[in-house]
C-alpha positions as CSV (number, residue, x, y, z in Angstrom):
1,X,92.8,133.2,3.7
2,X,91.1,130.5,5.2
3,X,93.3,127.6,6.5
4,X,92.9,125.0,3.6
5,X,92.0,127.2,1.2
6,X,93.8,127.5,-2.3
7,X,95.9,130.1,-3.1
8,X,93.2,130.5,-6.4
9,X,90.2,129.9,-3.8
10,X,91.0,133.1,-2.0
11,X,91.3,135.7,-5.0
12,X,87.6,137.1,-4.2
13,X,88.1,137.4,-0.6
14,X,91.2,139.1,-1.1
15,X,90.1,141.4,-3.4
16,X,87.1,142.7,-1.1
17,X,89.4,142.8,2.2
18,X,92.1,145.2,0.5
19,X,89.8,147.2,-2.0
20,X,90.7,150.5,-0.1
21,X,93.9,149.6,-0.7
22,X,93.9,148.1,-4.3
23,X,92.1,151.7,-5.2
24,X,94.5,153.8,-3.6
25,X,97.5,152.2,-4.8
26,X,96.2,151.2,-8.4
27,X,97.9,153.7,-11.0
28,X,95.8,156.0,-12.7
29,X,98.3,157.2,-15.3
30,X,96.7,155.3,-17.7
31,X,100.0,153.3,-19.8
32,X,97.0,151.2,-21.1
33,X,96.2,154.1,-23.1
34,X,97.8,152.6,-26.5
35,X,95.8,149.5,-26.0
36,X,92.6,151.1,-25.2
37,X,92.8,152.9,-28.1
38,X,93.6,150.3,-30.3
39,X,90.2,148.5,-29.0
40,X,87.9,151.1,-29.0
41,X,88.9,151.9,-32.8
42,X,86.6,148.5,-33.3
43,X,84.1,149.5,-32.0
44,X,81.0,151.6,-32.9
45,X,80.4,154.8,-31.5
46,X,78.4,155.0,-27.9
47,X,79.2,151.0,-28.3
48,X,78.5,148.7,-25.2
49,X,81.1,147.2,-23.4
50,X,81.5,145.0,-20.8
51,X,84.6,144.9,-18.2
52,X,85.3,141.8,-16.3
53,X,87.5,142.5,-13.0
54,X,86.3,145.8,-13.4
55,X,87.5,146.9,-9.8
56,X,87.1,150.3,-8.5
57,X,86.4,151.6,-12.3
58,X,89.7,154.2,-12.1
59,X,91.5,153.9,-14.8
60,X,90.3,152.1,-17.2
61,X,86.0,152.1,-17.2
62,X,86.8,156.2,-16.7
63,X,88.8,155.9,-20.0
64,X,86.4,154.3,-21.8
65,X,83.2,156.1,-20.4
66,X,85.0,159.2,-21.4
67,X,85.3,158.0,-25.3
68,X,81.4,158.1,-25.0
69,X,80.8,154.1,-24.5
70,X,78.2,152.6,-22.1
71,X,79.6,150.0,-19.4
72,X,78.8,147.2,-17.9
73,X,81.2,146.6,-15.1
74,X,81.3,143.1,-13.1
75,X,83.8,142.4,-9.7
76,X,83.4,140.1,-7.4
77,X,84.0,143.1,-4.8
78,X,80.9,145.0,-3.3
79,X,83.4,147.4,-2.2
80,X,84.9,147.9,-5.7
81,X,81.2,147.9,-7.2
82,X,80.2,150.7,-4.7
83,X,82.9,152.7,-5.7
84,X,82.5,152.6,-9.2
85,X,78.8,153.1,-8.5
86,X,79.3,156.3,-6.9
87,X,82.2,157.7,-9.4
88,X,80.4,156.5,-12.6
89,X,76.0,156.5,-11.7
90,X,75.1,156.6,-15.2
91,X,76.2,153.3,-16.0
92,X,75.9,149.5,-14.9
93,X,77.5,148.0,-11.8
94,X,77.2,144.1,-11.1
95,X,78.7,141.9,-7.9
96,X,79.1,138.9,-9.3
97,X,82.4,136.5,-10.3
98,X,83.0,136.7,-14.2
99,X,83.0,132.6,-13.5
100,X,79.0,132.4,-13.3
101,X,78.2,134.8,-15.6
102,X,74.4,134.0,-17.0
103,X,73.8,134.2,-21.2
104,X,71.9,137.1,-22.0
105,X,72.8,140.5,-23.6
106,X,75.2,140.7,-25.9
107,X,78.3,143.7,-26.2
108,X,80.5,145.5,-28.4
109,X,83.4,144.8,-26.2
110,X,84.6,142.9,-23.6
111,X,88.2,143.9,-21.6
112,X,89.6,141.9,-18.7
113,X,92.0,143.7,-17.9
114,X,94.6,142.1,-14.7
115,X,91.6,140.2,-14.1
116,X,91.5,136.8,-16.4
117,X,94.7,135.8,-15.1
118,X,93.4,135.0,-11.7
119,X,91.4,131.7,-12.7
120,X,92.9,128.6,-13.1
121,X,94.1,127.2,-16.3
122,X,90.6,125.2,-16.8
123,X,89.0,128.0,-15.9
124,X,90.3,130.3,-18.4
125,X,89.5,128.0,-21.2
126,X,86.3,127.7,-20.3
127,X,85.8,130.9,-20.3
128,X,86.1,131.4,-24.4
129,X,83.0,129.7,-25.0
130,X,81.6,132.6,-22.8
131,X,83.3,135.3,-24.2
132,X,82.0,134.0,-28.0
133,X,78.1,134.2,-26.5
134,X,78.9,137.5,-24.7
135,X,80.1,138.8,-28.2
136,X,78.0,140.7,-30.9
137,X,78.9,140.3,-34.4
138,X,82.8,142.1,-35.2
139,X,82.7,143.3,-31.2
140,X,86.5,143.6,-29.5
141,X,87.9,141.0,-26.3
142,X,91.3,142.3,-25.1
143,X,92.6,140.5,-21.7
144,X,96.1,140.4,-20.2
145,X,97.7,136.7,-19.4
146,X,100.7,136.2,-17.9
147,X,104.0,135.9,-19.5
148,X,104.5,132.4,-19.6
149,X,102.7,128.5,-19.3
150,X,101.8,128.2,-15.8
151,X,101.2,129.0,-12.1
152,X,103.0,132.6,-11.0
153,X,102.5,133.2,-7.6
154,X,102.5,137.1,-6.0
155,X,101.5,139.0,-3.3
156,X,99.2,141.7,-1.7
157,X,98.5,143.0,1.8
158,X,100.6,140.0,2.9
159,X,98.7,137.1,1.4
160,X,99.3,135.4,-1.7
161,X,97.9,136.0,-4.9
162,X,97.4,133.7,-7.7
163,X,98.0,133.9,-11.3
164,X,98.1,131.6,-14.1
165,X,98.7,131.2,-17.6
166,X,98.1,129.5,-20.6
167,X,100.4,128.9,-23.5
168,X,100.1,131.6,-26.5
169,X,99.7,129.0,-28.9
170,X,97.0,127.7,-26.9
171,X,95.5,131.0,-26.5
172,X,95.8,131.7,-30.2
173,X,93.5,128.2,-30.9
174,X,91.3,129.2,-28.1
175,X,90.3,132.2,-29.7
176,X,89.8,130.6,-33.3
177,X,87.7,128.1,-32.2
178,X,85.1,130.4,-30.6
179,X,84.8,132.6,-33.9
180,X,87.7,135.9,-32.9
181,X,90.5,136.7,-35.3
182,X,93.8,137.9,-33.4
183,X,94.3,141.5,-33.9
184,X,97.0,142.3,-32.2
185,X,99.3,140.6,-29.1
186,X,102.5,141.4,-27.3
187,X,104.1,139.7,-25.2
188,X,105.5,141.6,-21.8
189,X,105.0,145.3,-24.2
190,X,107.3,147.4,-22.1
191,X,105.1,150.2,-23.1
192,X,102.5,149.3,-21.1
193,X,104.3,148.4,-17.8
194,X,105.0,144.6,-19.2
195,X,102.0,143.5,-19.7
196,X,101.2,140.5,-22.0
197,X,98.2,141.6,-24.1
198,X,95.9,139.6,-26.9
199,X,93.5,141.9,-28.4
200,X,91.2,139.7,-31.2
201,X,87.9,140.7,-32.8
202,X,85.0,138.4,-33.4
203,X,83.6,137.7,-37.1
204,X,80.9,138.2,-38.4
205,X,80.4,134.8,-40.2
């Protein structure tokens, strides 16, 4: 990290200078499974979906390419992106931070999975608006937030790494504004290695 630099500042560096790392060490047993199913049951068949944080693509993109859906992965990595490029060819790869993503094409679904909770408290509300013009009609958004209001600080390859968090109530009125009915959301589900997950659907009217 750059001397100066905020801890929230340095999540794409940090990402890109451990990505070995972060794909060797990242679980592939796939605990999300329950969750994944439960948002791919609202979506159509050979749907489109879109995967924010996407990193190296193993688990979670391999999942859902192998229930027959098309991605489109984004990571602020080129490392990450070049691995999920060469695992996964028949599908879309894009560098770029989920911050300055550009209107356009809509999807199915959208998963930010361990990826959300990196930006800043501003930045994850403004982020909703996004999500709603990234949406089609009745498409699926499941992300993971932390477990309580706030700043949680971890680590990894010896440098801090940031995470925040909203309130749920606050969450819950995010997602109601910008046109997505809660579907599901558990807090810390110790199913799915204690992760706090919303899962909401967007409508249609």
């Amino acid at each position: 990290m750059r001397p100066g630099m905020a801890e929230d500042e340095n999540i794409v560096g940090l990402y890109e200078r451990h990505a070995q790392a972060f794909d060797s060490l990242r679980g592939k047993n796939l605990f999300e499974k329950p969750w994944l199913d439960r948002f791919t049951a609202l979506l159509p068949a050979s749907g489109t979906v879109l995967d924010l944080g996407c990193g190296s693509g193993e688990p979670i993109a391999a999942y859902l390419i192998g229930r027959g859906l098309r991605l489109t992965g984004i990571d602020s990595s080129e490392t990450m992106i070049e691995l999920c490029r060469q695992r996964f060819p028949g599908h879309r790869w894009i560098v770029r931070d989920m911050r300055r993503l550009p209107p356009g094409r809509t999807f199915n679904g959208i998963v930010a999975w361990h990826s959300f909770f990196h930006l800043r408290p501003e930045q994850q509300r403004s982020m909703f608006p996004v999500f709603a013009y990234l949406a089609a009609p009745g498409a699926a958004l499941m992300f993971t937030a932390g477990h309580f209001e706030g700043v949680a600080m971890g680590e990894f390859g010896g440098e801090p790494l940031y995470h925040a968090s909203l309130a749920g109530e606050e969450y819950a009125s995010l997602l109601q504004e910008n046109g997505f009915r809660l579907v599901s959301q558990v807090d810390q589900d110790s199913g799915c290695g204690g992760a706090t997950v919303w899962l909401a659907q967007r409508t249609t009217g």
